[in-house]
C-alpha positions as a Python dict, from the first residue, in 0.01 Angstrom:
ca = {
    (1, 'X'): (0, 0, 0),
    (2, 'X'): (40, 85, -363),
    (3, 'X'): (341, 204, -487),
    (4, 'X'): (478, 364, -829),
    (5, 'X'): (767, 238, -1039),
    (6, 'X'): (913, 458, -1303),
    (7, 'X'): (1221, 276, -1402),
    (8, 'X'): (1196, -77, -1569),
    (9, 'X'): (1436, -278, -1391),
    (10, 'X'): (1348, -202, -1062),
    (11, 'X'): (1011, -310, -1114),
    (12, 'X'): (1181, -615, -1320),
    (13, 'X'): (1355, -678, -967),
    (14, 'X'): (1014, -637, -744),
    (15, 'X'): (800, -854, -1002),
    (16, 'X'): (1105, -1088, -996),
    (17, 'X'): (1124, -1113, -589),
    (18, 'X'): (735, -1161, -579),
    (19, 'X'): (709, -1456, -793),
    (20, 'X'): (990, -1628, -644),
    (21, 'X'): (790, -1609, -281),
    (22, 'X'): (491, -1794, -495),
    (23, 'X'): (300, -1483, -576),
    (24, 'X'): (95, -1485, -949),
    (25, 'X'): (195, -1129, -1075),
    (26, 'X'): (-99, -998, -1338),
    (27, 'X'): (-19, -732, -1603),
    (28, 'X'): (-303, -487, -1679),
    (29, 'X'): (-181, -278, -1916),
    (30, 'X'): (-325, 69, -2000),
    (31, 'X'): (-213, 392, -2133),
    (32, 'X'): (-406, 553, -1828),
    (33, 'X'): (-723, 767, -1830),
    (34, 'X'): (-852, 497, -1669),
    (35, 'X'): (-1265, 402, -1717),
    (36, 'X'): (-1497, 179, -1600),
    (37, 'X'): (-1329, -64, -1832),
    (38, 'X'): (-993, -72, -1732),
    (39, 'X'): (-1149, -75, -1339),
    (40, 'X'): (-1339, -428, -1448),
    (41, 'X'): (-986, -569, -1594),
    (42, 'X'): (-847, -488, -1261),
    (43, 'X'): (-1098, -676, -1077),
    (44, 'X'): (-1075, -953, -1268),
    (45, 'X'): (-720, -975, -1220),
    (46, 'X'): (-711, -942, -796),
    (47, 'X'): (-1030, -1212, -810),
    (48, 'X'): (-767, -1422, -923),
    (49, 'X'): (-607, -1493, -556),
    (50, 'X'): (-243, -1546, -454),
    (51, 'X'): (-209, -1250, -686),
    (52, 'X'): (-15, -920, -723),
    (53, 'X'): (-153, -704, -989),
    (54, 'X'): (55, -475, -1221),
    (55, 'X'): (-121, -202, -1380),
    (56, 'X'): (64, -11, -1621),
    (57, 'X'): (34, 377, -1713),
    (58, 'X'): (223, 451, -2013),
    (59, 'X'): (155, 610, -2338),
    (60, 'X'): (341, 467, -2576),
    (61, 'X'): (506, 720, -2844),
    (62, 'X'): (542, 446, -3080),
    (63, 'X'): (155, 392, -3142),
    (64, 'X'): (128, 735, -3290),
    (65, 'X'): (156, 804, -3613),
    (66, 'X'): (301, 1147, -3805),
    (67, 'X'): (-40, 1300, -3839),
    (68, 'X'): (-179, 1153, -3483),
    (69, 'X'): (-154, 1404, -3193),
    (70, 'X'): (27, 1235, -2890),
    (71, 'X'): (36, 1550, -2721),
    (72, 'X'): (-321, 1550, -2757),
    (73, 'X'): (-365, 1218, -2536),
    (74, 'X'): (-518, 1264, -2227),
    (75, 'X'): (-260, 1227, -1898),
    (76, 'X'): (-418, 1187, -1569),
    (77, 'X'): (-163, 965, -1370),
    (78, 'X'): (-278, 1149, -996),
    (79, 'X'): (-678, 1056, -1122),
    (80, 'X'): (-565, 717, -1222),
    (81, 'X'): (-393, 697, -941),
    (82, 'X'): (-654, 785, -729),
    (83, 'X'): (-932, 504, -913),
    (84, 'X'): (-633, 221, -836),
    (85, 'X'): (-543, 264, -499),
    (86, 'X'): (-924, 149, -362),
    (87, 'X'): (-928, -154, -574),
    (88, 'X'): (-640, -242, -390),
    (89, 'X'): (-391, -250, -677),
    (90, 'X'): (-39, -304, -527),
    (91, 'X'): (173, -196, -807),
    (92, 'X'): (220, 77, -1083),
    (93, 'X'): (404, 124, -1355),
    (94, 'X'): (428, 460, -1486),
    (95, 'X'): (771, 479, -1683),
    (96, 'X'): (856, 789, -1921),
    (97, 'X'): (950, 742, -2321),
    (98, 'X'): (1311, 806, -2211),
    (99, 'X'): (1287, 475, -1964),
    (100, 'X'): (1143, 309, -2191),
    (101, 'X'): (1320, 345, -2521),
    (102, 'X'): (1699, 507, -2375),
    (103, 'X'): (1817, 436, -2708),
    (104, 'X'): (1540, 538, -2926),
    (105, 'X'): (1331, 202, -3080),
    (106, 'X'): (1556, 33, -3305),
    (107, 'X'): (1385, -278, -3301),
    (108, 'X'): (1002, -331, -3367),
    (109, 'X'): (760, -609, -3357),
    (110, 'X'): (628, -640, -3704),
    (111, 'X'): (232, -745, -3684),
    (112, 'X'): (252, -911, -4027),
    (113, 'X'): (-40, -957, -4253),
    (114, 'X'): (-327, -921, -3963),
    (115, 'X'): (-167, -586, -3917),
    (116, 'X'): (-243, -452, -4248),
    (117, 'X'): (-591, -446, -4285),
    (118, 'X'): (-849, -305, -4103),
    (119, 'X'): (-757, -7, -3850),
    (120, 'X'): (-400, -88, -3995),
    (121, 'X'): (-482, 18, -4328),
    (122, 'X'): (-515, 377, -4206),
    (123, 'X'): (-293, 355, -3938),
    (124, 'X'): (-12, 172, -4095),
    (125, 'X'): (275, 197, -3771),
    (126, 'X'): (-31, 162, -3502),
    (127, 'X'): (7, -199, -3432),
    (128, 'X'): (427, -252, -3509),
    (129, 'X'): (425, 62, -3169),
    (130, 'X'): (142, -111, -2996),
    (131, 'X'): (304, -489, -3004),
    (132, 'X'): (649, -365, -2963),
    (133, 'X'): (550, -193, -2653),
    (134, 'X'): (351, -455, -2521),
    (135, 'X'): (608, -688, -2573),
    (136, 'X'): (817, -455, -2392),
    (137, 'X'): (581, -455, -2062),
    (138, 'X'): (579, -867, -2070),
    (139, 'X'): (973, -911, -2029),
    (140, 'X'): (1002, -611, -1798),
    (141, 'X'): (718, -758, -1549),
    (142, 'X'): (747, -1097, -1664),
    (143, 'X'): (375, -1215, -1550),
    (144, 'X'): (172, -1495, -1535),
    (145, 'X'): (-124, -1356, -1678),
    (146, 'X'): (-227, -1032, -1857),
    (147, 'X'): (-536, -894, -1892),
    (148, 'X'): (-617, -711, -2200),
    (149, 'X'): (-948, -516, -2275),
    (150, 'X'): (-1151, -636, -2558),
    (151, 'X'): (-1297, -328, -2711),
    (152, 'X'): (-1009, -353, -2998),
    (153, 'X'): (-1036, -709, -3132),
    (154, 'X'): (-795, -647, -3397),
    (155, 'X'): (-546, -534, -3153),
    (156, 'X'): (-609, -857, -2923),
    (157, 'X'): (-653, -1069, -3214),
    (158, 'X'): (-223, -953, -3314),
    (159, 'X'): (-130, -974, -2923),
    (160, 'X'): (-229, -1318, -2916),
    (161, 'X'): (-52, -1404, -3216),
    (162, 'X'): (243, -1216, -3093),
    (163, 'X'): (249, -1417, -2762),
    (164, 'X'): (196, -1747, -2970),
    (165, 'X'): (401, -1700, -3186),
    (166, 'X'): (725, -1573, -3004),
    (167, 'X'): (678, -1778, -2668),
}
């Protein structure tokens, strides 16, 4: 049965409860309108065995710049919903901005040099939102493994050295 967290630290408290009983808990995080993609991530992650996948449905404010439109982004949590649930994905987490960031985002993971160039040249607060966030997700569902999607390497190139460098 797949069920739907909104608020951090309950899920925090599930994800918690299920690796103390031995469970692996795997993070797939998304920003929903799910594709094929994100569906092969997911597989990967319940192939795993033992394992309680996390999928994540949040789109993150802080990736948008001035002149992007985050209004604009597609929301389809009752489609993505609806792709999850046969794959036999036990968990969601689906929190709102104001869950996320109560007190606004005072803090922010700086990308440092790799985040400068490339996409980040023309989207200079892109990857400072995307880490932060990100970075968010791993201490609130504190997994043993996340699967990210590999269409961005830039962006997987700066979570890695996020992870590496502040483990």
């Amino acid at each position: 049965q797949m069920t739907v967290h909104r608020e951090p630290a309950t899920l925090t408290r599930v994800t918690r409860a299920l690796r103390a009983a031995g469970k692996r808990v795997v993070l797939v995080p998304t920003m929903g309108a799910l594709h094929a993609g994100h569906l092969q991530l997911v597989r990967a992650a319940k192939a795993k065995g033992n394992t309680v996948v996390v999928v994540s449905i949040f789109v993150n404010p802080l990736q948008f710049g001035a002149n992007e439109d985050l209004d604009a982004y597609p929301r389809t949590l009752d489609a993505d919903l609806a792709l999850l649930e046969p794959l036999g994905v036990e968990l969601v987490f689906a929190p709102n901005a104001a869950s996320m960031y109560p007190n606004g985002q005072r803090t922010m993971v700086h990308p440092g040099e790799a985040g400068g160039i490339l996409d980040g040249i023309s989207r200079p607060t892109h990857f400072a939102g995307m880490l932060t966030v990100v970075l968010k997700l791993l201490n609130i569902v504190g997994p043993n493994a996340a699967f990210f999607g590999e269409k961005d390497y830039q962006q997987l190139v700066l979570i890695k050295q996020m992870v590496t460098d502040l483990d």
